[in-house]
Biotite code that builds the C-alpha atoms (Angstrom):
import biotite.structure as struc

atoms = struc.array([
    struc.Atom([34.620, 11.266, -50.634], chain_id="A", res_id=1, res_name="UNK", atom_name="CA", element="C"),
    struc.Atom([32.408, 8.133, -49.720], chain_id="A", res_id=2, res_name="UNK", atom_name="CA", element="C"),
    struc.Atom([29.549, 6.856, -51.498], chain_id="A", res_id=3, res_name="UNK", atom_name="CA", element="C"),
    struc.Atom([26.691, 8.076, -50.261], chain_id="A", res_id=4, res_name="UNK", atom_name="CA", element="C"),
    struc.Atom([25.348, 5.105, -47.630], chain_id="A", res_id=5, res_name="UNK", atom_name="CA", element="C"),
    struc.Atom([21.743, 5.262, -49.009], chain_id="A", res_id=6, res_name="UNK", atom_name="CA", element="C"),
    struc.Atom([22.977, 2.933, -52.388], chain_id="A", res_id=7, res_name="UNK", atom_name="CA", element="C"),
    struc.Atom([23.181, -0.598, -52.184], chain_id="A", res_id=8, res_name="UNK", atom_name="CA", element="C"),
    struc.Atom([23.749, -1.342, -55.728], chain_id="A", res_id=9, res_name="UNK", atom_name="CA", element="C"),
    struc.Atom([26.057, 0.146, -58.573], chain_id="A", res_id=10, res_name="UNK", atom_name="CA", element="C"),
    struc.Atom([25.241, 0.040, -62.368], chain_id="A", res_id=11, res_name="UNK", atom_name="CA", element="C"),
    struc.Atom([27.491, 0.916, -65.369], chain_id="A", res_id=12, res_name="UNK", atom_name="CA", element="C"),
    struc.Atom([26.572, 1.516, -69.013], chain_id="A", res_id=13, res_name="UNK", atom_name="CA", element="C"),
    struc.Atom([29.085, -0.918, -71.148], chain_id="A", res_id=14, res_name="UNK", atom_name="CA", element="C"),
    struc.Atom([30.242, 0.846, -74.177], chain_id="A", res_id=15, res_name="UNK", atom_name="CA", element="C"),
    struc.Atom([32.721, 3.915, -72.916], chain_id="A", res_id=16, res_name="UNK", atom_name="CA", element="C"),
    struc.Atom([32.013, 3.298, -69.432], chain_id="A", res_id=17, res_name="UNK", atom_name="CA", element="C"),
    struc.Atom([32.703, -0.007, -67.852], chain_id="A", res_id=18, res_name="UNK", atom_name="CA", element="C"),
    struc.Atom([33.933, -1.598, -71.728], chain_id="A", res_id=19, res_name="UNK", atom_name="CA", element="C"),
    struc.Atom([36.271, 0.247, -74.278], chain_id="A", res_id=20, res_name="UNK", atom_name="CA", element="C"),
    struc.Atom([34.739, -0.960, -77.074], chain_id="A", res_id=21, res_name="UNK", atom_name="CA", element="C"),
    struc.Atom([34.351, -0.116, -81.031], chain_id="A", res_id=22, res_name="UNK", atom_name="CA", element="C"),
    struc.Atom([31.354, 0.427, -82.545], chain_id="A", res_id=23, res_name="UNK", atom_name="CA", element="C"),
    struc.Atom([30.222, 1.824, -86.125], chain_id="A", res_id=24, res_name="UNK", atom_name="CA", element="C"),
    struc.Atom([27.766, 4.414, -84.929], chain_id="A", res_id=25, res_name="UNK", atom_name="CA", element="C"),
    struc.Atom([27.687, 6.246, -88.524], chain_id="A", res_id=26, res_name="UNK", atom_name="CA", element="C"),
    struc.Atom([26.682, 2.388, -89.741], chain_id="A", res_id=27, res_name="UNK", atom_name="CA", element="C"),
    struc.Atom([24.241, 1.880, -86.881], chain_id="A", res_id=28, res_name="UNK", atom_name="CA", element="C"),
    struc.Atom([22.927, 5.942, -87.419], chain_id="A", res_id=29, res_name="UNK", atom_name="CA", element="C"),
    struc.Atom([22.014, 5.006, -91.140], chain_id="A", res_id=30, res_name="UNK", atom_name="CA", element="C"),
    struc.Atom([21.144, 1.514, -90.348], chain_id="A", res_id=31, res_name="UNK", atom_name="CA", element="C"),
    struc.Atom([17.921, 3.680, -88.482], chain_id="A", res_id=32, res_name="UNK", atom_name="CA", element="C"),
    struc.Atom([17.756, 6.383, -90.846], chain_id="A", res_id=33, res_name="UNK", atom_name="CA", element="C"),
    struc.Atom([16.932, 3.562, -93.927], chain_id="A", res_id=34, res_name="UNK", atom_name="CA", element="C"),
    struc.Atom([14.654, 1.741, -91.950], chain_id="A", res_id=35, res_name="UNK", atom_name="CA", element="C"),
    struc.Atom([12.665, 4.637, -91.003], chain_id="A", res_id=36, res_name="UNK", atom_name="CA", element="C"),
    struc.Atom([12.747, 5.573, -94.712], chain_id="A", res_id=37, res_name="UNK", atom_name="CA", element="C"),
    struc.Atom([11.505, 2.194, -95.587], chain_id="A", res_id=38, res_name="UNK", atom_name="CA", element="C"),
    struc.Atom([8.552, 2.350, -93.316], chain_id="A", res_id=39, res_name="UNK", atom_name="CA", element="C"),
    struc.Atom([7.944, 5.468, -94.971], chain_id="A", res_id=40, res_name="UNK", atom_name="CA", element="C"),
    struc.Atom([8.374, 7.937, -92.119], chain_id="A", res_id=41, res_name="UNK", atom_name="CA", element="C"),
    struc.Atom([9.410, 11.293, -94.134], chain_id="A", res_id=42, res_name="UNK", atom_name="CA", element="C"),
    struc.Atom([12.896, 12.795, -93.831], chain_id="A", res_id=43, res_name="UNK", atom_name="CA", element="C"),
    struc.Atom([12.112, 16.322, -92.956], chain_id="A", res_id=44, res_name="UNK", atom_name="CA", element="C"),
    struc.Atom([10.471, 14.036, -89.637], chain_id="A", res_id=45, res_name="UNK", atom_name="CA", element="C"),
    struc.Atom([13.977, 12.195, -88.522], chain_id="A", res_id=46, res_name="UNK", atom_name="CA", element="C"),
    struc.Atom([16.065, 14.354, -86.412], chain_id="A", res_id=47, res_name="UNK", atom_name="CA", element="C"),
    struc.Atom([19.606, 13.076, -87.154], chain_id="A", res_id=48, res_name="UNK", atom_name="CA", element="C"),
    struc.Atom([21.646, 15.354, -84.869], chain_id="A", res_id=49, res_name="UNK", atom_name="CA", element="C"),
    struc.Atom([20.462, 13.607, -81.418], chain_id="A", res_id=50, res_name="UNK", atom_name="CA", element="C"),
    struc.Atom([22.588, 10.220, -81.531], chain_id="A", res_id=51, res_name="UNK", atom_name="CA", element="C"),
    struc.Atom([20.537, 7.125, -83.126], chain_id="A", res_id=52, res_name="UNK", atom_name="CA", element="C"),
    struc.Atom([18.263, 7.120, -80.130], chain_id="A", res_id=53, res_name="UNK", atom_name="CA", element="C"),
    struc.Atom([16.912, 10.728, -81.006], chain_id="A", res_id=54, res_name="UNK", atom_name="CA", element="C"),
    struc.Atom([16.858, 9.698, -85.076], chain_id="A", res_id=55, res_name="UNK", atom_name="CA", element="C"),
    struc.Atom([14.314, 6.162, -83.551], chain_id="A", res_id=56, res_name="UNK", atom_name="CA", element="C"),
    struc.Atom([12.138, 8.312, -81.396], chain_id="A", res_id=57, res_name="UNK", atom_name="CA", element="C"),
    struc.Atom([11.769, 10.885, -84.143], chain_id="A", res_id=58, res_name="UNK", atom_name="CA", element="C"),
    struc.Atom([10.446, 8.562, -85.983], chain_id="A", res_id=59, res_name="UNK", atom_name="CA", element="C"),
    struc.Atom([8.645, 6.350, -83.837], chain_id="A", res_id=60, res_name="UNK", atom_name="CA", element="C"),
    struc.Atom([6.826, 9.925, -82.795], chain_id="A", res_id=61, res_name="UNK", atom_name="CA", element="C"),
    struc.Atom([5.613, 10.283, -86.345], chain_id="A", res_id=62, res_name="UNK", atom_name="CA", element="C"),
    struc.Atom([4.492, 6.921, -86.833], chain_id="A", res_id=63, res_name="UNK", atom_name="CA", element="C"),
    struc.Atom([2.592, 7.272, -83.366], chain_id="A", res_id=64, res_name="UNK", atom_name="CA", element="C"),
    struc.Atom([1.246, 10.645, -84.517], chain_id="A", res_id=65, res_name="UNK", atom_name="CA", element="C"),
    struc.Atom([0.348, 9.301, -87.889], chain_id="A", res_id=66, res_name="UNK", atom_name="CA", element="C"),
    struc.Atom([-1.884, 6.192, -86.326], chain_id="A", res_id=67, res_name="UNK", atom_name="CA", element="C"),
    struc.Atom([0.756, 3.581, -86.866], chain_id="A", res_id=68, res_name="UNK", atom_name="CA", element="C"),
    struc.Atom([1.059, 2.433, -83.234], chain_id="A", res_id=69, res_name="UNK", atom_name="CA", element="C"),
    struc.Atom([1.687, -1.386, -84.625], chain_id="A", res_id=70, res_name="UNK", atom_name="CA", element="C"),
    struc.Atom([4.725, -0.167, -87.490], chain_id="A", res_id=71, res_name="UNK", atom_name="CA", element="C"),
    struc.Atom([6.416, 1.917, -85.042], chain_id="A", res_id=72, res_name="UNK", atom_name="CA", element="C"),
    struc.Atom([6.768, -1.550, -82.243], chain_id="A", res_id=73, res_name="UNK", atom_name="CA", element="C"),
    struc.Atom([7.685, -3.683, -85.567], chain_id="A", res_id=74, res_name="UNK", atom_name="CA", element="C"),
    struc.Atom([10.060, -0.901, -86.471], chain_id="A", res_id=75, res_name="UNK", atom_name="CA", element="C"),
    struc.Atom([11.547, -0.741, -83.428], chain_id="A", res_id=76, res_name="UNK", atom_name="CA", element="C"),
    struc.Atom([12.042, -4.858, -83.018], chain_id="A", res_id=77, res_name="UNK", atom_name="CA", element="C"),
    struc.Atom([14.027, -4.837, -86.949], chain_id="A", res_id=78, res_name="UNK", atom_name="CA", element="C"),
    struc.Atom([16.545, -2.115, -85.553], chain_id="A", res_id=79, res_name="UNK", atom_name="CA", element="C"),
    struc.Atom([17.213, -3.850, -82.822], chain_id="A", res_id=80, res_name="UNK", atom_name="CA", element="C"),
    struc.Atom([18.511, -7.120, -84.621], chain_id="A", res_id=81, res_name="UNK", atom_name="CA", element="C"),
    struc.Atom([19.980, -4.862, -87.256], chain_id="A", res_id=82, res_name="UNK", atom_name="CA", element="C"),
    struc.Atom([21.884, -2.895, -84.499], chain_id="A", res_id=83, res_name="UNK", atom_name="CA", element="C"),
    struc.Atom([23.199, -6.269, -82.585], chain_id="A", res_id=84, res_name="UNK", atom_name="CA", element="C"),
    struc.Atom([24.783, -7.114, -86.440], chain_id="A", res_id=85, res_name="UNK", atom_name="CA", element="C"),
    struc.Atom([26.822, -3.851, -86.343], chain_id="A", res_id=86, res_name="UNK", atom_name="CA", element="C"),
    struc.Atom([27.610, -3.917, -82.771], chain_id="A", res_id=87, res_name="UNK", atom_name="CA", element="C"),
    struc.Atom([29.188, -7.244, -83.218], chain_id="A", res_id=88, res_name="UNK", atom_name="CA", element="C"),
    struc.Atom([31.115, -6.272, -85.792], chain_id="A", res_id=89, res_name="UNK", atom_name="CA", element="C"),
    struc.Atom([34.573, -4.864, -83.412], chain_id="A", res_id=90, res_name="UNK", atom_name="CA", element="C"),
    struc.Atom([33.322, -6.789, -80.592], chain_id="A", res_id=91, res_name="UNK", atom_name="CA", element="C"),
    struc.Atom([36.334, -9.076, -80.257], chain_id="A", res_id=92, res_name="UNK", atom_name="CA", element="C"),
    struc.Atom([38.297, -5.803, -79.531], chain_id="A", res_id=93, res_name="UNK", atom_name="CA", element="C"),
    struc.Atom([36.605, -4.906, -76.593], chain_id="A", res_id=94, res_name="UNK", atom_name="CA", element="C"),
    struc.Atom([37.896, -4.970, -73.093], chain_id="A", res_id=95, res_name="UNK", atom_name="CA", element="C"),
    struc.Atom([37.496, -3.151, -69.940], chain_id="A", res_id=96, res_name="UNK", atom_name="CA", element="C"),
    struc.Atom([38.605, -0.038, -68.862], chain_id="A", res_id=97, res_name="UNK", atom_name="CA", element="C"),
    struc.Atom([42.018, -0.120, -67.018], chain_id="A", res_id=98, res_name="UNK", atom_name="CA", element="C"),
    struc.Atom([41.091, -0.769, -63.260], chain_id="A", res_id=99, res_name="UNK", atom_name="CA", element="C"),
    struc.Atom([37.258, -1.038, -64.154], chain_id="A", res_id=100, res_name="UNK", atom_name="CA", element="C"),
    struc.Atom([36.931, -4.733, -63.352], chain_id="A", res_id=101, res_name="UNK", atom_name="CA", element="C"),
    struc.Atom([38.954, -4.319, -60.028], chain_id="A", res_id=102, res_name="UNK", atom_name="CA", element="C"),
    struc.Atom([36.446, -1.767, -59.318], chain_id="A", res_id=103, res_name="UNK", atom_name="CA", element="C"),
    struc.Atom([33.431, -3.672, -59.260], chain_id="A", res_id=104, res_name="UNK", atom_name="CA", element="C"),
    struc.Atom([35.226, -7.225, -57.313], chain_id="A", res_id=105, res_name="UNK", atom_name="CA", element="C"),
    struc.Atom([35.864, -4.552, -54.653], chain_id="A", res_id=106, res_name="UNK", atom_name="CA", element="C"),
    struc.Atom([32.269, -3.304, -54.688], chain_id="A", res_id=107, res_name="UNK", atom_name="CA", element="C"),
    struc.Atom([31.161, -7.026, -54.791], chain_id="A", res_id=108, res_name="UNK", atom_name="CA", element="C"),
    struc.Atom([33.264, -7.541, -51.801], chain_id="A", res_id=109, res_name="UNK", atom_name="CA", element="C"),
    struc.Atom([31.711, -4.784, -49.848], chain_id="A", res_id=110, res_name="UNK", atom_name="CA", element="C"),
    struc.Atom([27.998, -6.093, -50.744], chain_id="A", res_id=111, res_name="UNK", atom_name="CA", element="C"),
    struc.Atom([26.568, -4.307, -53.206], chain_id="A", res_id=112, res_name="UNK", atom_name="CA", element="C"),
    struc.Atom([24.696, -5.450, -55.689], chain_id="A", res_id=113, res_name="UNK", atom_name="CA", element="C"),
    struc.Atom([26.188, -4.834, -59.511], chain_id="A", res_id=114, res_name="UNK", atom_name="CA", element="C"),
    struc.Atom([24.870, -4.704, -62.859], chain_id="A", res_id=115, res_name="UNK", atom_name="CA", element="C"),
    struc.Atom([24.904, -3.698, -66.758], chain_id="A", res_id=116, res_name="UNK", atom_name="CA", element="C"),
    struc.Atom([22.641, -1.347, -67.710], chain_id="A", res_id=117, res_name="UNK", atom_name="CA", element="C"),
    struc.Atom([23.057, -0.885, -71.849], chain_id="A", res_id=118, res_name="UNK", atom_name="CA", element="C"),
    struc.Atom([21.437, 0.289, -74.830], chain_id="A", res_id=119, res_name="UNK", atom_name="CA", element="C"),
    struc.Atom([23.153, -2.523, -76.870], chain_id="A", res_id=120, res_name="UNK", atom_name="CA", element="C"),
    struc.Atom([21.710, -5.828, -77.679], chain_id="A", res_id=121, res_name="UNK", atom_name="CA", element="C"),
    struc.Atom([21.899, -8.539, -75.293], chain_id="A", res_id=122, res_name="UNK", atom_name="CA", element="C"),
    struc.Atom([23.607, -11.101, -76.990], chain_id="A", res_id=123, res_name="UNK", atom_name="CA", element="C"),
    struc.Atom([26.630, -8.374, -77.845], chain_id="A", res_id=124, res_name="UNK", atom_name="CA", element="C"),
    struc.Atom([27.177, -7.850, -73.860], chain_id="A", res_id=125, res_name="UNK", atom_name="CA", element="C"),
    struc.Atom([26.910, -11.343, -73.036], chain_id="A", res_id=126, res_name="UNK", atom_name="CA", element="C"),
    struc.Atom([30.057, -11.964, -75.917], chain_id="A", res_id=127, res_name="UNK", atom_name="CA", element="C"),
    struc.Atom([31.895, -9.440, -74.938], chain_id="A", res_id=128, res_name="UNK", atom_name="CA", element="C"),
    struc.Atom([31.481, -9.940, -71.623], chain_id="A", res_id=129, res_name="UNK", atom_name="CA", element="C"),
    struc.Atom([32.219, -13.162, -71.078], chain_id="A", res_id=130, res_name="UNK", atom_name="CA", element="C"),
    struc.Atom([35.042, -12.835, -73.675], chain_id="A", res_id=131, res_name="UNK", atom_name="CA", element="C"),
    struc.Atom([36.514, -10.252, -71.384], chain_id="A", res_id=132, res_name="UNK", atom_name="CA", element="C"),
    struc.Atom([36.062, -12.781, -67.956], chain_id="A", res_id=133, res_name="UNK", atom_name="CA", element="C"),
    struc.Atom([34.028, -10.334, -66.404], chain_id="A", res_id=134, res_name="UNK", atom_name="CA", element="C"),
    struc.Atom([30.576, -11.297, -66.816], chain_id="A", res_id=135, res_name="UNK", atom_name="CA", element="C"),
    struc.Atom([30.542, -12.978, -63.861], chain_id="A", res_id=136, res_name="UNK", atom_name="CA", element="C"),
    struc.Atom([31.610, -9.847, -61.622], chain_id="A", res_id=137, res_name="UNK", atom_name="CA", element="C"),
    struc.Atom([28.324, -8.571, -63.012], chain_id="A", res_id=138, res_name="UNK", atom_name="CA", element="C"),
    struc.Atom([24.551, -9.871, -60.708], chain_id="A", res_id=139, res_name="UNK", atom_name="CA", element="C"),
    struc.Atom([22.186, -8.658, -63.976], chain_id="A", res_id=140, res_name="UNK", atom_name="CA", element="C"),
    struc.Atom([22.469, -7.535, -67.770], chain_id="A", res_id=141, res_name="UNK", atom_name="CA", element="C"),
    struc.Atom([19.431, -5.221, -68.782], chain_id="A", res_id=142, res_name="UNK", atom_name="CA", element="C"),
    struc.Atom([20.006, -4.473, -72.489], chain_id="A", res_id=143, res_name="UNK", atom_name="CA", element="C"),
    struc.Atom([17.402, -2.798, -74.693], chain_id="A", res_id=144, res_name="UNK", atom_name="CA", element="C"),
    struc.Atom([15.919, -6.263, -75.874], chain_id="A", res_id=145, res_name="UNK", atom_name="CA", element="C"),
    struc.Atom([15.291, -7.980, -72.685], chain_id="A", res_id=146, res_name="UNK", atom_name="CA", element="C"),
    struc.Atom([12.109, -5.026, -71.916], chain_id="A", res_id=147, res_name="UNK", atom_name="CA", element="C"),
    struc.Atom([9.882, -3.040, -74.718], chain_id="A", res_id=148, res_name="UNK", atom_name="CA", element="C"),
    struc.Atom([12.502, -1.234, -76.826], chain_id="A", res_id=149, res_name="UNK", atom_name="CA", element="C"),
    struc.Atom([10.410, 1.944, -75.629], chain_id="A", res_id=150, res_name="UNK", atom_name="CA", element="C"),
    struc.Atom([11.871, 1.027, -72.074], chain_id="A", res_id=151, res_name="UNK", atom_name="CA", element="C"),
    struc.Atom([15.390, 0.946, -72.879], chain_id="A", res_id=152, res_name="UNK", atom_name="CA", element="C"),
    struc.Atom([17.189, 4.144, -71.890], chain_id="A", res_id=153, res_name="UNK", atom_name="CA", element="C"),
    struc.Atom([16.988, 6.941, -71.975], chain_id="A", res_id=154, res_name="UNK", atom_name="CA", element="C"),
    struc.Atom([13.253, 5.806, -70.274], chain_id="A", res_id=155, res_name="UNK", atom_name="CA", element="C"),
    struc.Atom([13.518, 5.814, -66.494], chain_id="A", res_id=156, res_name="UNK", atom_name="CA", element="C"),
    struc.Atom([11.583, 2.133, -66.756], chain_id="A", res_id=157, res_name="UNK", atom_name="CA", element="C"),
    struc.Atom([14.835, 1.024, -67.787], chain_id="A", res_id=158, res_name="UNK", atom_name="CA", element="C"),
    struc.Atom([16.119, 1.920, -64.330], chain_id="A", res_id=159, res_name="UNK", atom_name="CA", element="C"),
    struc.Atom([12.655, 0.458, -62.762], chain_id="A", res_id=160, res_name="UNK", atom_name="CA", element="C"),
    struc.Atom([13.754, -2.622, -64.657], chain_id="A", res_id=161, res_name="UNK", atom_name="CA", element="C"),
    struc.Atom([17.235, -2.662, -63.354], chain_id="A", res_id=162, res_name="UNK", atom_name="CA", element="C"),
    struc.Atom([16.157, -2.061, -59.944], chain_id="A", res_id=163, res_name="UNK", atom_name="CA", element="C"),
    struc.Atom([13.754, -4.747, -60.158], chain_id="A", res_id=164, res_name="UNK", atom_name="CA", element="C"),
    struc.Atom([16.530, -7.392, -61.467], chain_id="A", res_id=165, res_name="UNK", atom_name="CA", element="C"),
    struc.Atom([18.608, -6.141, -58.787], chain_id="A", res_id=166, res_name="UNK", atom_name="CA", element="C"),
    struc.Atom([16.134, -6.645, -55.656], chain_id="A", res_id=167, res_name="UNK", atom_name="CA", element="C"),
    struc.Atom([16.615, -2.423, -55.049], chain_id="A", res_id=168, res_name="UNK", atom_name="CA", element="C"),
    struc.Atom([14.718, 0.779, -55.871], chain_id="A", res_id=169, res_name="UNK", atom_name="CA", element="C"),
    struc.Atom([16.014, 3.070, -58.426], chain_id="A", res_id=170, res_name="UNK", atom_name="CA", element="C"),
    struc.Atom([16.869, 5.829, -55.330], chain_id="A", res_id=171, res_name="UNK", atom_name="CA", element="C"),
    struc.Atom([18.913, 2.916, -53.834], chain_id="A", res_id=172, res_name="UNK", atom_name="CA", element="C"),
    struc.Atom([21.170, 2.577, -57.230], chain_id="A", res_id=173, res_name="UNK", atom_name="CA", element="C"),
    struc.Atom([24.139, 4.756, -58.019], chain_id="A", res_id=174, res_name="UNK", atom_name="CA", element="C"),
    struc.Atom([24.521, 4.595, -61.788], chain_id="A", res_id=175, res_name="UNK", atom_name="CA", element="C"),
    struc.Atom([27.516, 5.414, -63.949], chain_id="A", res_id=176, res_name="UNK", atom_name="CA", element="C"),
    struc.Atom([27.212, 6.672, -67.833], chain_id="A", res_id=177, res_name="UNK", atom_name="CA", element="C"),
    struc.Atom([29.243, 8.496, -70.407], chain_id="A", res_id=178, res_name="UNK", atom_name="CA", element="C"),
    struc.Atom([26.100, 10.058, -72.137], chain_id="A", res_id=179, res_name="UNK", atom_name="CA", element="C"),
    struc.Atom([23.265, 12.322, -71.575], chain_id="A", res_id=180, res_name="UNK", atom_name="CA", element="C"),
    struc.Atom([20.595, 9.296, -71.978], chain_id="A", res_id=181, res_name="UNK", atom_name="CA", element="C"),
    struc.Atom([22.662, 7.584, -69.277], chain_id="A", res_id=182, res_name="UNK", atom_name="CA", element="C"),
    struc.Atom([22.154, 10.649, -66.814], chain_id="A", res_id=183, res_name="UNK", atom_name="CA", element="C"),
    struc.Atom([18.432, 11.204, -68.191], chain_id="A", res_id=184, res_name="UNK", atom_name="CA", element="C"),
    struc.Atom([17.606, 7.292, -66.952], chain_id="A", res_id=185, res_name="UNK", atom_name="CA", element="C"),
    struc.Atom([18.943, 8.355, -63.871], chain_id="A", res_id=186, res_name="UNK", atom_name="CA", element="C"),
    struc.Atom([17.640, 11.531, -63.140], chain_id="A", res_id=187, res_name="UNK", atom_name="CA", element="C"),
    struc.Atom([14.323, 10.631, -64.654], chain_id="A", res_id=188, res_name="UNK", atom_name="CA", element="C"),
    struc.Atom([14.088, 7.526, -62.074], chain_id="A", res_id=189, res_name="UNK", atom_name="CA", element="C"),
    struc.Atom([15.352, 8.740, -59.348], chain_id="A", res_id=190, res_name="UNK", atom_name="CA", element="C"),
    struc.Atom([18.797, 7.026, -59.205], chain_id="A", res_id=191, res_name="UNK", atom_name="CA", element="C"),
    struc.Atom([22.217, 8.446, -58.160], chain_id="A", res_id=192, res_name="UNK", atom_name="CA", element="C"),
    struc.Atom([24.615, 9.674, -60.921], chain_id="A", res_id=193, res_name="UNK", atom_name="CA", element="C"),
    struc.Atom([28.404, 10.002, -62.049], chain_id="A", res_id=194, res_name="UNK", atom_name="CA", element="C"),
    struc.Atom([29.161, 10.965, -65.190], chain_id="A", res_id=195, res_name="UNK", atom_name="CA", element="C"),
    struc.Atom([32.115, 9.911, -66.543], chain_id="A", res_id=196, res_name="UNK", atom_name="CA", element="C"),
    struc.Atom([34.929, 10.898, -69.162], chain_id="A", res_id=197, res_name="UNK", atom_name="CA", element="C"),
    struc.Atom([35.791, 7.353, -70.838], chain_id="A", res_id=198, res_name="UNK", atom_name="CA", element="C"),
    struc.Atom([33.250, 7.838, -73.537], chain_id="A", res_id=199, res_name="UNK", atom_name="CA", element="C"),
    struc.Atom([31.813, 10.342, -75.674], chain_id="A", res_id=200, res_name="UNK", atom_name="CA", element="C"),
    struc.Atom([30.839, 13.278, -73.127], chain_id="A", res_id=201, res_name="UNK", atom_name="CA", element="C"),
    struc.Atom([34.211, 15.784, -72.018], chain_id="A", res_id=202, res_name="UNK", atom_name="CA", element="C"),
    struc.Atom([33.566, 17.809, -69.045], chain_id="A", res_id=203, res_name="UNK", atom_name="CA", element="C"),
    struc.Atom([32.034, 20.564, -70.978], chain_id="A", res_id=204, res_name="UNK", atom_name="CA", element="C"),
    struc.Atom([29.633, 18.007, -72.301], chain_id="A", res_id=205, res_name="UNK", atom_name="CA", element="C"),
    struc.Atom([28.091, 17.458, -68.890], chain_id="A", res_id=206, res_name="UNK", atom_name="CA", element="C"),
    struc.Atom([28.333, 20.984, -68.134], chain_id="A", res_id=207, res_name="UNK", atom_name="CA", element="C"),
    struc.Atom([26.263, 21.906, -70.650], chain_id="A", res_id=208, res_name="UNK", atom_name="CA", element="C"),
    struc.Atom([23.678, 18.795, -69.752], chain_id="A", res_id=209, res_name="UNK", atom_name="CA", element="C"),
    struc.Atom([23.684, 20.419, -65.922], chain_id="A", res_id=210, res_name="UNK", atom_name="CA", element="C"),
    struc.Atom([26.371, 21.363, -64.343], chain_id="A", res_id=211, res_name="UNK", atom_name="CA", element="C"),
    struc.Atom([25.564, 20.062, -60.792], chain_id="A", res_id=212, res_name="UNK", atom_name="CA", element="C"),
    struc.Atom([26.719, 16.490, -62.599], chain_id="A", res_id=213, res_name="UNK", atom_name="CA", element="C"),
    struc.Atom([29.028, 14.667, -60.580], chain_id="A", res_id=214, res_name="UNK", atom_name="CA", element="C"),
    struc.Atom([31.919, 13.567, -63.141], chain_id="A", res_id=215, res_name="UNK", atom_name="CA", element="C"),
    struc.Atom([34.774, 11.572, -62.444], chain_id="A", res_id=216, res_name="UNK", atom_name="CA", element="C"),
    struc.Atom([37.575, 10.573, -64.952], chain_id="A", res_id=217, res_name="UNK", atom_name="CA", element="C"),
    struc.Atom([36.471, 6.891, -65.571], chain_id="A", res_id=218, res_name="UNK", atom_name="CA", element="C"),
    struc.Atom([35.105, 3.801, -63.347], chain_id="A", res_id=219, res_name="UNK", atom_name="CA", element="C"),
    struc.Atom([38.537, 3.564, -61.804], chain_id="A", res_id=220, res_name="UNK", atom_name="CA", element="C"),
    struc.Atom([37.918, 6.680, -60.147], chain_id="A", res_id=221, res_name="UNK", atom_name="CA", element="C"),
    struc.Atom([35.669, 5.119, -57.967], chain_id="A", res_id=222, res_name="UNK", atom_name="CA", element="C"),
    struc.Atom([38.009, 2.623, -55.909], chain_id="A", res_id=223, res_name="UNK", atom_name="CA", element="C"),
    struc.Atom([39.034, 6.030, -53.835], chain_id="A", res_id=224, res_name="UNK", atom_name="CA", element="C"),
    struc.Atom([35.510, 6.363, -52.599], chain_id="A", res_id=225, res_name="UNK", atom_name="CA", element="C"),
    struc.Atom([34.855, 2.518, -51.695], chain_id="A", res_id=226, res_name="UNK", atom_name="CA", element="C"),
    struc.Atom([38.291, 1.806, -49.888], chain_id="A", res_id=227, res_name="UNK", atom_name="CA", element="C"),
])
């Protein structure tokens, strides 16, 4: 199978897509849930079953809700930097996935257009990146700190964004993800989706999410369709 001709760029989430990394998430989960506590959102308001995105937006909703429009965007900026800390943490044992990088020089070579769409901070893809030699394969980073934090995924803006970056519209942009926010950005936006098997989300995952998901094992899978 081809790609379909309409896409002129590709896009790949970092952590379990494109980069096998390590990352704390029970650290980064309660690294939310305190500072939503310390803003004084109540517990009974944080949903903490929905990944640390779902615990933020629970919260941000209540602060919204609750007419504190100007703590929720302050809220959201002191994750962020708190995040970047923990995702640093394992980053000098990331690296790509086998046959990832190979992937995207032969995309490059075909001319599309390629990029790193991620809900990590930007400094942590830039490191691990460029300690990985691969930044350069890559035409634009979007990470959730270079828009609003309320445009990082899963937001379609954050595809708008990407597409912007890239010089291409959203419809024009296959993107590939190992999590449901990943195929909501897409969706949401417009843009083409694979789902992939690298990260969090097993087949039955995506199933669940819809099962007219195009999955594929991991980014490698992809050299078949570009050859």
């Amino acid at each position: 199978m081809a790609l379909d001709p309409r896409y002129k760029a590709v896009g790949f989430d970092m952590d379990g897509t494109f980069m096998n990394t390590k990352i704390d998430y029970v650290k980064l989960a309660n690294v939310v849930f305190d500072e939503l506590i310390e803003v004084g959102v109540p517990e009974y308001a944080i949903v903490r079953t929905e990944g640390t995105v779902g615990e933020l937006e629970s919260g941000v909703d209540w602060l919204i809700r609750n007419g504190r429009g100007e703590d929720a965007r302050s809220l959201r900026r002191k994750v962020s930097g708190r995040s970047t800390t923990v995702e640093m943490e394992y980053a000098d044992q990331s690296k790509p996935f086998e046959g990832a990088a190979e992937v995207v020089r032969a995309l490059k070579e075909r001319g599309y257009r390629t990029g790193i769409l991620t809900r990590g901070g930007h400094a942590y893809a830039e490191f691990i990146l460029k300690k990985s030699n691969v930044r350069d394969l890559f035409d634009v980073i979007v990470a959730r700190d270079d828009f609003p934090d309320e445009e990082a995924k899963p937001s379609p803006k954050a595809m708008v964004n990407f597409g912007n970056l890239l010089g291409v519209r959203p419809e024009e942009i296959l993107f590939l993800g190992d999590h449901r926010a990943d195929w909501l950005t897409a969706r949401d936006s417009g843009a083409g989706f694979f789902g992939v098997l690298t990260g969090g989300y097993r087949l039955v995952d995506w199933n669940m999410a819809d099962p007219r998901i195009k999955v594929i094992d991991g980014v490698a899978s992809l050299m078949k369709m570009i050859e």
